[in-house]
Backbone as CSV, one residue per row, in Angstrom:
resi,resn,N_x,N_y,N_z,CA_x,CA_y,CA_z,C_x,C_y,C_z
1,UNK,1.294,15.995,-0.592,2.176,15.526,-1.637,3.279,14.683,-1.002
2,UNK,3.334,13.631,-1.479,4.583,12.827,-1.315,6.091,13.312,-1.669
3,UNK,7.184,13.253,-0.995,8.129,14.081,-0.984,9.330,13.197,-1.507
4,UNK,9.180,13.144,-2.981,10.022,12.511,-3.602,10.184,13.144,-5.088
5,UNK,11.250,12.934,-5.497,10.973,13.060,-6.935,11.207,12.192,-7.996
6,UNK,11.048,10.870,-7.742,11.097,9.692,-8.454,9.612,9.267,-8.590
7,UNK,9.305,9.192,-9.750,7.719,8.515,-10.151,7.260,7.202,-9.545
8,UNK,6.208,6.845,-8.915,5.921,5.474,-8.398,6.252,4.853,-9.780
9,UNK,5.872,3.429,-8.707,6.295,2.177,-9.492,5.176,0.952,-8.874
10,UNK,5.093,-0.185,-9.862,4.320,-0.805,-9.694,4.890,-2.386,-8.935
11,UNK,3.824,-2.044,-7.824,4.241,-3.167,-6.510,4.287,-4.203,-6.690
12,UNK,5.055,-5.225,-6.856,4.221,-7.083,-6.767,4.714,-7.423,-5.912
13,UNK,3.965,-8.872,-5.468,4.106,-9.708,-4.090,5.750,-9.358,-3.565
14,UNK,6.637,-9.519,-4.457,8.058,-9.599,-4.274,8.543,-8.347,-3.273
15,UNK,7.761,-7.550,-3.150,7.637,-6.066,-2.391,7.357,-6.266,-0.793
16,UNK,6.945,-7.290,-0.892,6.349,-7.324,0.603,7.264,-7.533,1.540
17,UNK,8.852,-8.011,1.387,9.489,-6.988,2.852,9.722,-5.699,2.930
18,UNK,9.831,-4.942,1.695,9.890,-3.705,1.684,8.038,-3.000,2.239
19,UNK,6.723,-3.307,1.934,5.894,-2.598,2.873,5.779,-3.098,4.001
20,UNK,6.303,-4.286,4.194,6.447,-4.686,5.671,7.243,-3.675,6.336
21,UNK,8.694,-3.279,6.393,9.736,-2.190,6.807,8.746,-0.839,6.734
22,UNK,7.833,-0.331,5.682,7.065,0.708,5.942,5.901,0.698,6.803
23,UNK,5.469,-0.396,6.624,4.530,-1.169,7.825,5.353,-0.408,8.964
24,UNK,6.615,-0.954,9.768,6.655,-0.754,10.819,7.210,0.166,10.958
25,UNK,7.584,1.693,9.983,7.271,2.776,10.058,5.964,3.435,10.483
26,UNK,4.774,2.827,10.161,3.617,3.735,10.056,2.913,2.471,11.574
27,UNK,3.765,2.468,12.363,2.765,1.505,13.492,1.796,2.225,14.323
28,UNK,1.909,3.268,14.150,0.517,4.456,14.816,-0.233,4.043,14.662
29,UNK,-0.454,3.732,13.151,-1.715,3.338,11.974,-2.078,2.654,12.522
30,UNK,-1.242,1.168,12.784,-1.488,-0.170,12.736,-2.435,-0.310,14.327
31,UNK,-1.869,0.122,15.380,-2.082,-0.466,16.774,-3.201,0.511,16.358
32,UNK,-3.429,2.051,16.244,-5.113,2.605,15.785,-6.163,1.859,15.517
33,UNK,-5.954,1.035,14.366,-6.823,-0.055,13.859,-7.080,-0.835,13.812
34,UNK,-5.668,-2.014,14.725,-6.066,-3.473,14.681,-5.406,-3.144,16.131
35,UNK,-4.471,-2.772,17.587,-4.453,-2.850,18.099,-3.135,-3.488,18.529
36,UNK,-2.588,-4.015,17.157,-1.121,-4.293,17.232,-0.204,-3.807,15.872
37,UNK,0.774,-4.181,15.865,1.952,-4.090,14.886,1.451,-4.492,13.197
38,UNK,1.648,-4.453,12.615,1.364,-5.007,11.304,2.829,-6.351,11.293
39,UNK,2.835,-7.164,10.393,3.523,-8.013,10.102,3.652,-8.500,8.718
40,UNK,4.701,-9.078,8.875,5.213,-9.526,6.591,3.901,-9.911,5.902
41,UNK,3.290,-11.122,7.405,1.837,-11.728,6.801,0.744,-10.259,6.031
42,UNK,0.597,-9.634,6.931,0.046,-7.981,6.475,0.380,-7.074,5.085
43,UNK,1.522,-7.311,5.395,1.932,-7.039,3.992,1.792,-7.774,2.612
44,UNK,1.891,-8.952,2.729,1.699,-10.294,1.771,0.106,-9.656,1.458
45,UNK,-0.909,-9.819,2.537,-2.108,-9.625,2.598,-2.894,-8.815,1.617
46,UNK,-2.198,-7.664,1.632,-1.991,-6.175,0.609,-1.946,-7.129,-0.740
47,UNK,-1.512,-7.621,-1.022,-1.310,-8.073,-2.306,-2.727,-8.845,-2.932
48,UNK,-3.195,-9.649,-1.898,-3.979,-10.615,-2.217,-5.697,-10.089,-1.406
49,UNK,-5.643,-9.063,-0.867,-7.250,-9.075,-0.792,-7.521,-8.189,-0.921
50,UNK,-8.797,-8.963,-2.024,-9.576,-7.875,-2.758,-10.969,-8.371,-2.632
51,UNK,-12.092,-7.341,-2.981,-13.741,-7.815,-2.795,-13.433,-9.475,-3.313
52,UNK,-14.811,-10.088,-2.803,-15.267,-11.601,-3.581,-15.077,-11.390,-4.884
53,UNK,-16.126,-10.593,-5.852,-16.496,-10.428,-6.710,-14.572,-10.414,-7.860
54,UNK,-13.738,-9.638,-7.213,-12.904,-9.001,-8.126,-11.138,-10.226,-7.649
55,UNK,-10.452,-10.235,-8.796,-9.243,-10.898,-8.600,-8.472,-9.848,-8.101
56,UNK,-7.130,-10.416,-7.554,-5.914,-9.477,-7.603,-5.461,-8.877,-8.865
57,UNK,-5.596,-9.732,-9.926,-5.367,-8.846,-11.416,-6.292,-7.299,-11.364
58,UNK,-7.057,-6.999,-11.197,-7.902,-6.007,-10.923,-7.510,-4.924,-9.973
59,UNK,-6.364,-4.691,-9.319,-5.485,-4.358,-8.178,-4.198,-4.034,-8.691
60,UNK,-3.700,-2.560,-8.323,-3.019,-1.904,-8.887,-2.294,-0.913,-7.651
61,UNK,-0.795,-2.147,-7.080,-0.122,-1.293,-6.468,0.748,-0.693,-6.859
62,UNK,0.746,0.519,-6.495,1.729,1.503,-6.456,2.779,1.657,-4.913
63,UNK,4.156,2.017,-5.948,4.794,2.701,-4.533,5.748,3.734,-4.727
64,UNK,6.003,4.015,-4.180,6.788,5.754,-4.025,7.969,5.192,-3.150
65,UNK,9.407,5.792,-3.485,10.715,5.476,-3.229,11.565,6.619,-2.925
66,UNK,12.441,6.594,-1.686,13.471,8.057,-1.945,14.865,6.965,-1.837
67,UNK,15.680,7.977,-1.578,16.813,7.233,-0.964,17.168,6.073,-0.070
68,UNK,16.206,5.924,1.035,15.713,5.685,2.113,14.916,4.273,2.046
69,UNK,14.614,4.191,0.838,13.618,2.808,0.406,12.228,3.266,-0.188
70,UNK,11.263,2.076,0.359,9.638,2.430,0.213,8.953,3.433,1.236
71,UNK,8.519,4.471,0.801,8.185,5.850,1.885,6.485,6.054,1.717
72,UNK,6.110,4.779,0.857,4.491,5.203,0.292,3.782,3.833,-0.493
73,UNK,2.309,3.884,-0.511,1.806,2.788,-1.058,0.501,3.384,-1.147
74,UNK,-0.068,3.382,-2.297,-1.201,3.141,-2.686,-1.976,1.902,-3.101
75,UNK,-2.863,1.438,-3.176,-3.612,0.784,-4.125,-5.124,1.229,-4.440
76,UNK,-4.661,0.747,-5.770,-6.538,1.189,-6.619,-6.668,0.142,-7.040
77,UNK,-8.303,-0.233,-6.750,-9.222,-1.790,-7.261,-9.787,-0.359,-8.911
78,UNK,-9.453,-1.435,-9.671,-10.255,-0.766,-11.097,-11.786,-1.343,-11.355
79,UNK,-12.685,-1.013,-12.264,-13.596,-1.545,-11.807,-14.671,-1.804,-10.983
80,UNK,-14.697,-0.816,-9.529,-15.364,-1.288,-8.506,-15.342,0.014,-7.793
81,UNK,-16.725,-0.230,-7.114,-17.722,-0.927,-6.750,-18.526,-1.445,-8.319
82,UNK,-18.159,0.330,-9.276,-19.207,-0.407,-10.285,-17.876,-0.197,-11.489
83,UNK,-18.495,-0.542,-12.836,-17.837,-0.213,-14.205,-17.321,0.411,-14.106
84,UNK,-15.971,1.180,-14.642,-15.555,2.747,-15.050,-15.139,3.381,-13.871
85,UNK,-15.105,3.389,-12.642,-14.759,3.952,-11.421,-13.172,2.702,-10.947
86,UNK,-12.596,4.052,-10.347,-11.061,3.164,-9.959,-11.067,3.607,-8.459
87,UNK,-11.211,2.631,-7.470,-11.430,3.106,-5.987,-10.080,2.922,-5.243
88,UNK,-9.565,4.054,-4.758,-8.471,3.772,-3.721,-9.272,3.445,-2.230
89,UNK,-8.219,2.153,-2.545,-8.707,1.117,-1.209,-7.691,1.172,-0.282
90,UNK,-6.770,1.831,-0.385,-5.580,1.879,0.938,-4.541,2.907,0.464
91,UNK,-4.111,3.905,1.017,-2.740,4.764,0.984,-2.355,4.617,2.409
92,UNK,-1.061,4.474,2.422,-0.147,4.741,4.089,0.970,5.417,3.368
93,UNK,1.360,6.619,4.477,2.462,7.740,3.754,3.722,7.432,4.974
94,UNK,4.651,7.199,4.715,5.991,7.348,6.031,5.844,8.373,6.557
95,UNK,5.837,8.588,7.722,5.204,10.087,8.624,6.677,11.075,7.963
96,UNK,7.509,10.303,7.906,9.013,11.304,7.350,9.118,11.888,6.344
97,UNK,7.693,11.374,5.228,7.530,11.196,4.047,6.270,12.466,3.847
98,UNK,5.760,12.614,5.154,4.123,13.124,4.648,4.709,14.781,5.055
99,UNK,4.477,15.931,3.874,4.171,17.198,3.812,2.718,17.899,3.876
């Protein structure tokens, strides 16, 4: 459970220095998987890629907030792979954040 008690909220591009700043909270993640840092570009990125098939309209970020700023991010593609199914395609939790 995410350790807040304010309800997410819904992300747009305009967000992206704020998951950038959580970006370089969660750089464990980052150098794990790509071997370096994440960056604003990374974050921007989040916004805009999704399968061929599906737009960013189809893409549904969420984020979670304490005092502190952005501590969380989800996104769900609706729609996909098939009809009627909503796939989470990415969560990162602020390690300060994760219970």
């Amino acid at each position: 459970m995410i350790a807040t008690s304010e309800p997410p909220s819904i992300l747009t591009e305009h967000d992206a220095g704020d998951v950038a700043d959580l970006y370089a909270r969660c750089t464990d993640y980052f150098m794990l998987q790509d071997g370096e840092p994440a960056t604003l570009a990374d974050a921007i990125d989040l916004f805009r890629d999704v399968p061929d098939e599906k737009s960013s309209t189809d893409q549904i970020l969420m984020g979670w907030r304490d005092e502190n700023g952005l501590i969380a991010v989800g996104v769900i593609l609706r729609d996909y792979p098939s009809d009627r199914v909503w796939y989470l395609g990415f969560m990162i939790v602020d390690s300060a954040a994760r219970g």
